[in-house]
Every structure is written in C-alpha cells, then in structure tokens.
C-alpha positions as CSV (number, residue, x, y, z in Angstrom):
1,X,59.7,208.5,133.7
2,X,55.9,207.4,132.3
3,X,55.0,208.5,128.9
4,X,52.7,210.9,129.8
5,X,55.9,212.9,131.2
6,X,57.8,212.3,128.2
7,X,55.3,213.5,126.0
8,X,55.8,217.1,127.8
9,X,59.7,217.0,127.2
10,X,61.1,218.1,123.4
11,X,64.8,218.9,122.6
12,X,65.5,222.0,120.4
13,X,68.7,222.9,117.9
14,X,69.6,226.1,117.6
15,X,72.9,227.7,116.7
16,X,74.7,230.7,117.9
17,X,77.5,233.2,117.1
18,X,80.6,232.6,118.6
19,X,84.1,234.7,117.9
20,X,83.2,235.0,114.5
21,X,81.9,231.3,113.7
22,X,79.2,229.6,115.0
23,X,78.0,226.8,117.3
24,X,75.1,224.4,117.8
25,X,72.8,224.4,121.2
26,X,70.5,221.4,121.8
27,X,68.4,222.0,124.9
28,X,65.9,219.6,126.4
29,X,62.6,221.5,127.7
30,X,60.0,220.1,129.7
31,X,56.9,222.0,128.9
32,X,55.0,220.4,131.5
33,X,57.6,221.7,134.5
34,X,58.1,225.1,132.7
35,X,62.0,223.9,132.7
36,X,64.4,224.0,130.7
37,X,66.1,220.4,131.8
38,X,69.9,220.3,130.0
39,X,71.6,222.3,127.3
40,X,74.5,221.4,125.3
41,X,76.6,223.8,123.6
42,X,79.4,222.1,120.6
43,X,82.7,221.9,121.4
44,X,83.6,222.3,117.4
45,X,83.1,226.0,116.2
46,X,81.5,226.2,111.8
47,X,81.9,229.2,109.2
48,X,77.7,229.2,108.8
49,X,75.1,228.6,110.7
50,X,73.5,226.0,108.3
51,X,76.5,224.1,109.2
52,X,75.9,224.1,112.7
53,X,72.4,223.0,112.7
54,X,72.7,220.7,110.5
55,X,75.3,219.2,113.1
56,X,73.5,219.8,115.8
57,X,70.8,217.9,114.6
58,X,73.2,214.8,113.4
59,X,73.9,214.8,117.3
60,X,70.6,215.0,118.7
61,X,69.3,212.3,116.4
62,X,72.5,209.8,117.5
63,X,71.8,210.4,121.1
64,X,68.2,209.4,120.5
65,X,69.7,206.3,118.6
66,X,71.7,205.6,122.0
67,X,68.5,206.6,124.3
C-alpha cells in the first residue's frame, strides 16, 4: 500500500445501543475508494456510551501500536 493510498484510509469509533448497554464500532474507511474497508463491533457490552468510546478508542490506538 503506498502512502498516498494510506493517506485516503482513516478508522472511526463510534458506539452503539445494544440490549440495553452499549458497544464500540471501529470502522476503517477509505475515502479515496468510497469504501468502507472493515468494521469491528466489541465483544464486551458497557452501562454508557462514554465507556464504550473510550474503549474503543484504547483498542484502535493498540492495534496501531501492533500495525
């Protein structure tokens, strides 16, 4: 993958509602393919959504640590 294609390509945290609790979504979009390229959806549920982003975000930032 050259730069140039990386530069299109950003991953995104959101949470949503699920049964009552929430969960974090990281998805990888590649703005310069008009794709979305891989989500992820959390396996652990949290009472808030704060909760969720905040680790959702803890997750995105170790898999860039592994990249």
């Amino acid at each position: 993958m050259t730069s140039e294609t990386r530069s299109q390509l950003k991953a995104f945290v959101q949470t949503a509602p699920q049964a009552g609790r929430y969960v974090w979504v990281i998805a990888l979009v590649d703005f310069g393919a008009q794709q979305i390229r891989r989500t992820m959806v959390s396996d652990d549920t949290f009472t808030t959504a704060d909760a969720a982003r905040v680790a959702g975000e803890a997750e995105l930032k170790a898999m860039a640590a592994d990249h």
